[in-house]
Structures are given as C-alpha cells and as structure tokens.
N, CA, C and O atoms as a Maestro MAE file, in Angstrom:
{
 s_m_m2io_version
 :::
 2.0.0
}

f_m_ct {
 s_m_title
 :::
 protein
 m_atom[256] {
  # First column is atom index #
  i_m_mmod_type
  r_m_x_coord
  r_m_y_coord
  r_m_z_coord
  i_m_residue_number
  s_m_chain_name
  s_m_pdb_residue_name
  s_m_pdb_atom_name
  i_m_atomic_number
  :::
  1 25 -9.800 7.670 -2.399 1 A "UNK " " N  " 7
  2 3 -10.378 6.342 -2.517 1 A "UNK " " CA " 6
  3 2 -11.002 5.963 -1.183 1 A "UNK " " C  " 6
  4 15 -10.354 5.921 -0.137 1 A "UNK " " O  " 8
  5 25 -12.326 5.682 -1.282 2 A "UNK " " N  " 7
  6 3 -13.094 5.338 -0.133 2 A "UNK " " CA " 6
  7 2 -12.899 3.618 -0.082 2 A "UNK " " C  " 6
  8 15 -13.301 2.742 -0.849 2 A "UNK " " O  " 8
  9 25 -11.976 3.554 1.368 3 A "UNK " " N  " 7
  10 3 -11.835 2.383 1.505 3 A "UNK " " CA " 6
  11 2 -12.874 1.171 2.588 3 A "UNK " " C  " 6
  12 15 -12.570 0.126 3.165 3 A "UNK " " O  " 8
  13 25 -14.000 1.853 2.486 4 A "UNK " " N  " 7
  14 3 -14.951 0.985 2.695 4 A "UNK " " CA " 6
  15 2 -15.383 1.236 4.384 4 A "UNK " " C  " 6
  16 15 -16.504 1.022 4.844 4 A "UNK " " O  " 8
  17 25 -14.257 1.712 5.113 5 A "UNK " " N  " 7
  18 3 -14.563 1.353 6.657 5 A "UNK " " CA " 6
  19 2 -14.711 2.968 7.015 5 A "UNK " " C  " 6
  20 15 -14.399 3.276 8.165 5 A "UNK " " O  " 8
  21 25 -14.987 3.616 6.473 6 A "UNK " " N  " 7
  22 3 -14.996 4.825 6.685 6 A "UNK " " CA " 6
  23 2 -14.059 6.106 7.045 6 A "UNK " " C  " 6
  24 15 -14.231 7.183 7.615 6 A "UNK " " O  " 8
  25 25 -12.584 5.183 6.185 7 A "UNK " " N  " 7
  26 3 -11.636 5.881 5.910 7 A "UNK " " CA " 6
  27 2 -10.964 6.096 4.283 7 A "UNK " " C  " 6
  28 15 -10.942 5.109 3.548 7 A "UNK " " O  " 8
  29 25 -10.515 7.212 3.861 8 A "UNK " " N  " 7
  30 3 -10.115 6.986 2.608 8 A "UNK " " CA " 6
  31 2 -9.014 7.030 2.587 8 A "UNK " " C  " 6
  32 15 -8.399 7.306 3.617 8 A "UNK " " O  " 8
  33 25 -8.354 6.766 1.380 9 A "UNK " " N  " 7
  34 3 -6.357 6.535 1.037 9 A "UNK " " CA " 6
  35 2 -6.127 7.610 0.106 9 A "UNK " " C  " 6
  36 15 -6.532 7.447 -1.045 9 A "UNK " " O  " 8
  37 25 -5.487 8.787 0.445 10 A "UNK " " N  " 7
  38 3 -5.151 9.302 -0.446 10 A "UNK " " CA " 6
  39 2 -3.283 9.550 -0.889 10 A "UNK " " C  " 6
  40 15 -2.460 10.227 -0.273 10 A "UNK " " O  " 8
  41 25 -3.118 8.862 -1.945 11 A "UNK " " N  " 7
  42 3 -1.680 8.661 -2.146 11 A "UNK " " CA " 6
  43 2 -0.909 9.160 -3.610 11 A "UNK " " C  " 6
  44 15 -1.693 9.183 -4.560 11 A "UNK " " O  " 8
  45 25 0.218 9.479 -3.867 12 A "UNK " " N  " 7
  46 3 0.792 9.925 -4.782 12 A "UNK " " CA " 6
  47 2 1.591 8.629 -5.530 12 A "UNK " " C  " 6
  48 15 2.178 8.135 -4.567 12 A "UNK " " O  " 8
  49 25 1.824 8.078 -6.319 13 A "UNK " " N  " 7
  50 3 2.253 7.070 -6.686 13 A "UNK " " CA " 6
  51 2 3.243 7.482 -7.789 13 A "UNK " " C  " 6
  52 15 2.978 6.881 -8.830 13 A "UNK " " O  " 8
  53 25 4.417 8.403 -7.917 14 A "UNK " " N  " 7
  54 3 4.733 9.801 -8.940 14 A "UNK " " CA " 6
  55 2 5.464 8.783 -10.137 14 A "UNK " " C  " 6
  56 15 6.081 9.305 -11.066 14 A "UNK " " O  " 8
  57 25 5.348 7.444 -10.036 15 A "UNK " " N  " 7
  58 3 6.299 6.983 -10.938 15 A "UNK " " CA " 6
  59 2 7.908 7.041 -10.400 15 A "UNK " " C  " 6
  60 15 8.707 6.530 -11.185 15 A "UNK " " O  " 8
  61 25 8.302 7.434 -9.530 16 A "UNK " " N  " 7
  62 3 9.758 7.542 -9.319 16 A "UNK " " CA " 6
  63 2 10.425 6.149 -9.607 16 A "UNK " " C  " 6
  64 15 11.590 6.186 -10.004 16 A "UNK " " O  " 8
  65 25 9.991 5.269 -9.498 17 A "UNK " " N  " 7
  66 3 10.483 4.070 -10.006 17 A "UNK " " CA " 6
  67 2 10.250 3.738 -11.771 17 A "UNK " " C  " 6
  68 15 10.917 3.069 -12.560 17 A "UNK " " O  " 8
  69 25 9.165 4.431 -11.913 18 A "UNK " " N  " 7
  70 3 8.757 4.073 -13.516 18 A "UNK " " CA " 6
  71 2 7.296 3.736 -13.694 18 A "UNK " " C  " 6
  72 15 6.828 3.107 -12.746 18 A "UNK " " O  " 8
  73 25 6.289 4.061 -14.891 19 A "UNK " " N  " 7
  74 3 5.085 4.354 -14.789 19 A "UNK " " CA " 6
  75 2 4.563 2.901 -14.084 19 A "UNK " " C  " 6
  76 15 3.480 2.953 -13.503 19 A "UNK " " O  " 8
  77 25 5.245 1.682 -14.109 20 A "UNK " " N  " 7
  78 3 4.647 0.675 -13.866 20 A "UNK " " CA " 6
  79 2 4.746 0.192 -12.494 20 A "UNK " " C  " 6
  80 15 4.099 -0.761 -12.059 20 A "UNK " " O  " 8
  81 25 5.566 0.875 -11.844 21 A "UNK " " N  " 7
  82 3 5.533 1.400 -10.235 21 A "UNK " " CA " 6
  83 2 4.643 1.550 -9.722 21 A "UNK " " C  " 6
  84 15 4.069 0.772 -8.960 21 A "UNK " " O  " 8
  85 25 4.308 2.749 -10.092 22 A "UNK " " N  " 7
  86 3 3.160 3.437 -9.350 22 A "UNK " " CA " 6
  87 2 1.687 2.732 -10.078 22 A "UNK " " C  " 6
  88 15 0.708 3.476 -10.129 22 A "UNK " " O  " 8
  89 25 1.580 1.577 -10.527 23 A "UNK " " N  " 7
  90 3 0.565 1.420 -11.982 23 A "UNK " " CA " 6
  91 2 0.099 -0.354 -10.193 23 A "UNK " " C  " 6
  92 15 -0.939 -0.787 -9.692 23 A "UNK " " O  " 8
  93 25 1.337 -0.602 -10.032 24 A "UNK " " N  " 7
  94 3 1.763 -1.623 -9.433 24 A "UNK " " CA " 6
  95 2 1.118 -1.308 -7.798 24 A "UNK " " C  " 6
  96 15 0.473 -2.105 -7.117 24 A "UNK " " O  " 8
  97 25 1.554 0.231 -7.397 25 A "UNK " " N  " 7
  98 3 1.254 0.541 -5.951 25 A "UNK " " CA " 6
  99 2 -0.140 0.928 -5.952 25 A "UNK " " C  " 6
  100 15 -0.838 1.148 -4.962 25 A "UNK " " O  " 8
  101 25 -0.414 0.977 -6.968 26 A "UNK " " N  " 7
  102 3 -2.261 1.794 -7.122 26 A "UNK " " CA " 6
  103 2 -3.023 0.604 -6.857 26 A "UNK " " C  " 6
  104 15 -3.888 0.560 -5.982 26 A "UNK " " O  " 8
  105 25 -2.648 -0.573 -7.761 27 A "UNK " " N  " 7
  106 3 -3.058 -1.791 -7.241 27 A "UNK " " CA " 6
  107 2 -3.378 -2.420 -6.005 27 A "UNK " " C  " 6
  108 15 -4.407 -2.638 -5.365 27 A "UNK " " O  " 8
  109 25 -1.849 -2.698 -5.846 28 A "UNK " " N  " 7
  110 3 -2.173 -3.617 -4.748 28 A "UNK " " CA " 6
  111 2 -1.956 -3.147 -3.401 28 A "UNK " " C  " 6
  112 15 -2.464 -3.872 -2.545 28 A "UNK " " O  " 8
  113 25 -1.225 -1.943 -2.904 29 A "UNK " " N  " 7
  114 3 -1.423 -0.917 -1.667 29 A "UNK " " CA " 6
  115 2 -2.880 -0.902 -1.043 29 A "UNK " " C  " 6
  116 15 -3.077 -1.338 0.092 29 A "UNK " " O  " 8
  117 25 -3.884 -0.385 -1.825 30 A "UNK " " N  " 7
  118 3 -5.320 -0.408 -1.158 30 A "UNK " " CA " 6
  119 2 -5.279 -1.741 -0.383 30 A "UNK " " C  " 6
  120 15 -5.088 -1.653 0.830 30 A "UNK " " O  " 8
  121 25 -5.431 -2.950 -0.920 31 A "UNK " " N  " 7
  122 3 -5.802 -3.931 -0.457 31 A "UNK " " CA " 6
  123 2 -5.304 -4.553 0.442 31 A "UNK " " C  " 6
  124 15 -5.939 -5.087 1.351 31 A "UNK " " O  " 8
  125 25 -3.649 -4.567 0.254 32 A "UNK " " N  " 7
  126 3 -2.495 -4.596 0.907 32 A "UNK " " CA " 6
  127 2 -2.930 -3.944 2.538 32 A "UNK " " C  " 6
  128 15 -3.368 -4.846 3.252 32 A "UNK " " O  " 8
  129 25 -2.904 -3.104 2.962 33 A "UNK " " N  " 7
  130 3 -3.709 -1.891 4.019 33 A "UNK " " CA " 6
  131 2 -4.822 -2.770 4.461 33 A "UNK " " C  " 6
  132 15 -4.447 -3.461 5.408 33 A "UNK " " O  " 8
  133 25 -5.751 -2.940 4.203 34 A "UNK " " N  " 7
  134 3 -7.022 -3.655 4.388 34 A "UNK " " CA " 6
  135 2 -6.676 -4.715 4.916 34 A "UNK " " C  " 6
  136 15 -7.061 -5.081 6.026 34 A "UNK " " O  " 8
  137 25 -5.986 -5.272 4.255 35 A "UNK " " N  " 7
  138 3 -5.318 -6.921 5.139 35 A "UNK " " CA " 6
  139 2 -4.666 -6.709 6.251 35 A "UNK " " C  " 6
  140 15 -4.559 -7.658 7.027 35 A "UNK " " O  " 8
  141 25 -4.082 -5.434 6.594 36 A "UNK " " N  " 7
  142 3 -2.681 -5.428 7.168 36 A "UNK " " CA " 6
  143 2 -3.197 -6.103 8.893 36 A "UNK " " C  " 6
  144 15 -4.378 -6.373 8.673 36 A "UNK " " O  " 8
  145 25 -2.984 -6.411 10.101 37 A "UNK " " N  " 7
  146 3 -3.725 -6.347 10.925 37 A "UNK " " CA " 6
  147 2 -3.520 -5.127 12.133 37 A "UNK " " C  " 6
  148 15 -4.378 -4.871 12.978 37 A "UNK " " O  " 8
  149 25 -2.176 -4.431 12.014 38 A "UNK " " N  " 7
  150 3 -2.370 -3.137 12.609 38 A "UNK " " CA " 6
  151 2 -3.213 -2.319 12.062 38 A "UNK " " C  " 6
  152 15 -3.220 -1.308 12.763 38 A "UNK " " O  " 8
  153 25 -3.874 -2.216 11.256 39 A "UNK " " N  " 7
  154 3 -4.715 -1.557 10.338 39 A "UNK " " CA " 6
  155 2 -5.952 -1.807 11.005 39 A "UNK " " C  " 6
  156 15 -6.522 -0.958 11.691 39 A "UNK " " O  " 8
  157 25 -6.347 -2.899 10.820 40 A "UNK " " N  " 7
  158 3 -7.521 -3.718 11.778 40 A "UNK " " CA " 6
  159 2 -7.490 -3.015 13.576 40 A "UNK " " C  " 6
  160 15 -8.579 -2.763 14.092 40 A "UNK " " O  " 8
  161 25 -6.516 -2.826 14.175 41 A "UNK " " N  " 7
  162 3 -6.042 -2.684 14.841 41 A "UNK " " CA " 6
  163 2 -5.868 -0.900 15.661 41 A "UNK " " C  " 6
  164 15 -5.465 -0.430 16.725 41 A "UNK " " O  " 8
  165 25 -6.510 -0.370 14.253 42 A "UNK " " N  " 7
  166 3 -6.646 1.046 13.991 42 A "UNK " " CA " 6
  167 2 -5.270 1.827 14.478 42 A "UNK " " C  " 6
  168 15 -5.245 2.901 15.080 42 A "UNK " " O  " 8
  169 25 -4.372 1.200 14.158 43 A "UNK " " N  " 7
  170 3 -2.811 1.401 14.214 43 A "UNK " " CA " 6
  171 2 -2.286 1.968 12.995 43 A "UNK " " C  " 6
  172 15 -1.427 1.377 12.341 43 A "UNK " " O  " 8
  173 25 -2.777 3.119 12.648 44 A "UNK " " N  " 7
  174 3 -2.677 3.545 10.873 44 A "UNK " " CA " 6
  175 2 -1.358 3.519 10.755 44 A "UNK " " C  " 6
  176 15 -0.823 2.617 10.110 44 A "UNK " " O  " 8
  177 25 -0.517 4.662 11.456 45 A "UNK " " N  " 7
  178 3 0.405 4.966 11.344 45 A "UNK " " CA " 6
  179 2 1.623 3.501 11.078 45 A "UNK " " C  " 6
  180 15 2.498 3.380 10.221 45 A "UNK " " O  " 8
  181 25 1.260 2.677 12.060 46 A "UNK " " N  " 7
  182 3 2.044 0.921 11.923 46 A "UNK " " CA " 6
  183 2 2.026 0.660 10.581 46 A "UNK " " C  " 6
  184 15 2.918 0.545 9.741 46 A "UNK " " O  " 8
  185 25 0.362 0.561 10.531 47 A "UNK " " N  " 7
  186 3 0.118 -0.464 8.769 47 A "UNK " " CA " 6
  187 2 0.705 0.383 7.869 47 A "UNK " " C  " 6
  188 15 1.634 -0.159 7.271 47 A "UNK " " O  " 8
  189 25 0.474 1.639 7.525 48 A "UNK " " N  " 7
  190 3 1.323 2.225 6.877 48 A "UNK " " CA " 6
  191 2 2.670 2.083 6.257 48 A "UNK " " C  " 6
  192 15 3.089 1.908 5.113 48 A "UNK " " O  " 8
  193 25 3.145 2.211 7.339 49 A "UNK " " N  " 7
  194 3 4.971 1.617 7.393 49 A "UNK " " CA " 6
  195 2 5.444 0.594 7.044 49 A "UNK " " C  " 6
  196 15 6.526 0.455 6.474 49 A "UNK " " O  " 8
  197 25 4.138 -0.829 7.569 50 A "UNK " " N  " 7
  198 3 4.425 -2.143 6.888 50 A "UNK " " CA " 6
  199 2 3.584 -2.277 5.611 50 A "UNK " " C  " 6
  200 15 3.949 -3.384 5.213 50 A "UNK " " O  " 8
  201 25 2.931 -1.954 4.969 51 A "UNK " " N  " 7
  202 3 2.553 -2.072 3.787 51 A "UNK " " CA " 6
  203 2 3.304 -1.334 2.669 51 A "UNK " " C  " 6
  204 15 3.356 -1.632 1.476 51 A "UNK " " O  " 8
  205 25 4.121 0.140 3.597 52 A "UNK " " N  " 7
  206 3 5.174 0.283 2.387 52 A "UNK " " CA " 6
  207 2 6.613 -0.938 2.218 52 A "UNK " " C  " 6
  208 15 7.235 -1.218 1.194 52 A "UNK " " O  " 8
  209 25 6.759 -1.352 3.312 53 A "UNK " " N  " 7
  210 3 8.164 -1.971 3.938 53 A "UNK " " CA " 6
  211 2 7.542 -3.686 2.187 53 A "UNK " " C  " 6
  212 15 8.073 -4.297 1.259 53 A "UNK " " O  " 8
  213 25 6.303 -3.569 2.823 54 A "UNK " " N  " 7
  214 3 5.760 -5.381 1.914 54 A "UNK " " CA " 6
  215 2 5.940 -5.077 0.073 54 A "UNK " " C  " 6
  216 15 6.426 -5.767 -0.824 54 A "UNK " " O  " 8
  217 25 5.369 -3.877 0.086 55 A "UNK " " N  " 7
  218 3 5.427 -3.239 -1.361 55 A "UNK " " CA " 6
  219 2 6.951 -3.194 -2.045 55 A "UNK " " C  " 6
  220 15 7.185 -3.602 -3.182 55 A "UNK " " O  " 8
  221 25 7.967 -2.609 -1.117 56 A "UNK " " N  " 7
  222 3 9.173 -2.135 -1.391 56 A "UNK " " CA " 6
  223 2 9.568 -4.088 -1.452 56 A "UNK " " C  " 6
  224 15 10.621 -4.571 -1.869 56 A "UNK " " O  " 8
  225 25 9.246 -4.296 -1.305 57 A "UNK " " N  " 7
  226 3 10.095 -6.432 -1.016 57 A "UNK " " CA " 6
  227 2 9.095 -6.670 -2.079 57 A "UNK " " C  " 6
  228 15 9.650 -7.297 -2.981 57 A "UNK " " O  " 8
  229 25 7.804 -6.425 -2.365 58 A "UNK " " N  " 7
  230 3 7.774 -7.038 -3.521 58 A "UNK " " CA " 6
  231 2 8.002 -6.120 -5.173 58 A "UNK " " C  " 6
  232 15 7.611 -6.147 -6.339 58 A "UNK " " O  " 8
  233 25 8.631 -5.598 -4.534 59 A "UNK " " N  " 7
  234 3 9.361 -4.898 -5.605 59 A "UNK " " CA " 6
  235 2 10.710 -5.203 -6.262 59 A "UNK " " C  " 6
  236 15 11.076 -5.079 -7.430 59 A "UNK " " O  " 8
  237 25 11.306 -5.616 -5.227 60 A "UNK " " N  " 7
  238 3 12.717 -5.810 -5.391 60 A "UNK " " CA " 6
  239 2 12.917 -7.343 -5.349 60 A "UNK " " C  " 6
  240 15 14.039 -7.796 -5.122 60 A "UNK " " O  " 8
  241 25 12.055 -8.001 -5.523 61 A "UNK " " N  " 7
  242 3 11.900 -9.834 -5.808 61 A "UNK " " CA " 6
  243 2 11.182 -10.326 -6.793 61 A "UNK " " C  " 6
  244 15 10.053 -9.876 -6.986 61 A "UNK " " O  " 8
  245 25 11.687 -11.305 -7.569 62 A "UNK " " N  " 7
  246 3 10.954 -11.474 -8.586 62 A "UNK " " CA " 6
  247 2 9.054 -12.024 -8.227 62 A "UNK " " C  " 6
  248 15 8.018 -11.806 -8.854 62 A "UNK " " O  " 8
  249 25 9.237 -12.511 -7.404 63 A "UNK " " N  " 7
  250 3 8.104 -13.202 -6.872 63 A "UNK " " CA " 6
  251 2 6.570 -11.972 -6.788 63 A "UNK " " C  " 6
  252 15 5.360 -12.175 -6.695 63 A "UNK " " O  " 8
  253 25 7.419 -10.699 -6.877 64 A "UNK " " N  " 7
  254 3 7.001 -9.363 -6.525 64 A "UNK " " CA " 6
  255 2 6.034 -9.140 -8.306 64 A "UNK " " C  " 6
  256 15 5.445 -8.090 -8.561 64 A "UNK " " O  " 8
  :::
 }
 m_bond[255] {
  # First column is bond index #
  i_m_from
  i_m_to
  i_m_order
  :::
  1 1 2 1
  2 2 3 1
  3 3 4 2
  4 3 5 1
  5 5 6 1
  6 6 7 1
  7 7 8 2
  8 7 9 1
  9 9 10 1
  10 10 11 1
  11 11 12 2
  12 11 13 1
  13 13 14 1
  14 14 15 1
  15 15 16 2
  16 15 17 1
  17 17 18 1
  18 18 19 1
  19 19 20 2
  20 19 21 1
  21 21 22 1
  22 22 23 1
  23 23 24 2
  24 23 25 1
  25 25 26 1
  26 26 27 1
  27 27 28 2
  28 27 29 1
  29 29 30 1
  30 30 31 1
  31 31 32 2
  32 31 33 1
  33 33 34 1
  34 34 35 1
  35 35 36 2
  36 35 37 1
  37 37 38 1
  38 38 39 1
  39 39 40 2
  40 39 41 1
  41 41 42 1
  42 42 43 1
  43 43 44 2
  44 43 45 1
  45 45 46 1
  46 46 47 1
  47 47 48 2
  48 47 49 1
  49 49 50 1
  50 50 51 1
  51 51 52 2
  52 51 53 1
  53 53 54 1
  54 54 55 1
  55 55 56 2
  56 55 57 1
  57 57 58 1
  58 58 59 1
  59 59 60 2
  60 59 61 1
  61 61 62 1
  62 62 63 1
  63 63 64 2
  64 63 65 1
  65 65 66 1
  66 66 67 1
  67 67 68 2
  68 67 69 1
  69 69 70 1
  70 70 71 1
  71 71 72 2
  72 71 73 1
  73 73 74 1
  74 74 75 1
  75 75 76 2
  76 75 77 1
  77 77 78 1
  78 78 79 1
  79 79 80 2
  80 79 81 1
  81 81 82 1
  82 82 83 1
  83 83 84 2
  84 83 85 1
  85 85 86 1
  86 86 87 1
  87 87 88 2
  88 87 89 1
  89 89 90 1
  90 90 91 1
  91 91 92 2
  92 91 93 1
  93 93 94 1
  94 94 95 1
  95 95 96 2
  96 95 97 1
  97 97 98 1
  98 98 99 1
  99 99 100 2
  100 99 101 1
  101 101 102 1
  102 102 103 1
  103 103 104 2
  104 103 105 1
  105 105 106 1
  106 106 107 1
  107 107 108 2
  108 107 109 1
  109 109 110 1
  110 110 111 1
  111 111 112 2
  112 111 113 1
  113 113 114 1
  114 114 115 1
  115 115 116 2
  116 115 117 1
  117 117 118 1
  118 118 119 1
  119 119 120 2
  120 119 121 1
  121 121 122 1
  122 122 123 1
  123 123 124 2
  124 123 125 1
  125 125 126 1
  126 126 127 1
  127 127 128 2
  128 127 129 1
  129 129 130 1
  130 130 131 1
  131 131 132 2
  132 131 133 1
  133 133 134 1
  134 134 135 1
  135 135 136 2
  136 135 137 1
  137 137 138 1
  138 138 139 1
  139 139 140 2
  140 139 141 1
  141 141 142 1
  142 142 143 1
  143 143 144 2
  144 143 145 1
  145 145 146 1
  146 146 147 1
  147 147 148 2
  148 147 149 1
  149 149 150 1
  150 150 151 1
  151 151 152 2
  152 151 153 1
  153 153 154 1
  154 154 155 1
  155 155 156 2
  156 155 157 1
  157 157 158 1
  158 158 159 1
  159 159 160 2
  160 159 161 1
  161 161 162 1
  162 162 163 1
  163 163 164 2
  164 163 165 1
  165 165 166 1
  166 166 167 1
  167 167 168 2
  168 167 169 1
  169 169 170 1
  170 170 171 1
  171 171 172 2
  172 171 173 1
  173 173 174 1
  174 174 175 1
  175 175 176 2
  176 175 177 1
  177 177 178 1
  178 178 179 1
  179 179 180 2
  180 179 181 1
  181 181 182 1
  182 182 183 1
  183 183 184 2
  184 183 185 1
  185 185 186 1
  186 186 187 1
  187 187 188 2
  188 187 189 1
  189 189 190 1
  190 190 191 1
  191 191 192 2
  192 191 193 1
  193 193 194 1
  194 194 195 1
  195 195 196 2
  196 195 197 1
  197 197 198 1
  198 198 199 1
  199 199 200 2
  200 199 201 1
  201 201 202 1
  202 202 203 1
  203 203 204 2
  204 203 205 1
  205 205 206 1
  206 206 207 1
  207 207 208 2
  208 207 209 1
  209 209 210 1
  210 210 211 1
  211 211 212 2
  212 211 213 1
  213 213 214 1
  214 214 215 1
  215 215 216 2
  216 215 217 1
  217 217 218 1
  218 218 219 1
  219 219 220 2
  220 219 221 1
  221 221 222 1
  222 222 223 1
  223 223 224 2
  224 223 225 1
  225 225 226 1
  226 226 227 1
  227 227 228 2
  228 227 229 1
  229 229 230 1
  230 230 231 1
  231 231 232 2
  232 231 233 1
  233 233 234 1
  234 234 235 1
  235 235 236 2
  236 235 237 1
  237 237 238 1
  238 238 239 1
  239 239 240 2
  240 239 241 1
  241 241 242 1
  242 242 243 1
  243 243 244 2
  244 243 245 1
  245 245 246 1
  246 246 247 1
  247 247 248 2
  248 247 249 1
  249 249 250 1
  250 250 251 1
  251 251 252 2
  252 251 253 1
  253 253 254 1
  254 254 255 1
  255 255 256 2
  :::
 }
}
C-alpha cells in the first residue's frame, strides 16, 4: 500500500484475533501511522510501536 509520502505499508493482518481483527487493522492502521507524529518525524520504527500499542487499546475497549 502506497502511503502517499513515498513510503509503502506492507503488513500481515493473519486474523489471530478473528477475521474482524485483521478486517479492523487493515482499516484503520494505515491512517492511524499517517497521523502518528513520530512518523511525521521520520521515526518509523517509534510510530510503529505506538500505532500498534493505540490499535491493541482500541481493541480491548469498547470505545475501540
């Protein structure tokens, strides 16, 4: 997935939680990343970590 800035995302989303998991991370991960501001920051490795850390919390909250 060409994410616009002249980097792409390439990710496995295997369902380990259930098809609507990964249905959920396909979503909103891209965008999620894009916002992040270590990302901005060209801190991949950071945004990374916090966009899984934001995903995993809105996973486990209803608000999620």
């Amino acid at each position: 997935m060409d994410l616009g800035d002249g980097n792409c995302l390439f990710a496995v989303f295997d369902g380990h939680g259930g098809e609507q998991v990964a249905m959920f991370c396909e979503k909103y991960f891209p965008p999620m990343l894009l916002e992040n501001p270590e990302y901005a920051k060209k801190n991949y490795a950071r945004a990374l970590e916090e966009v899984f850390v934001e995903i995993d919390y809105l996973l486990i909250n209803p608000e999620g």
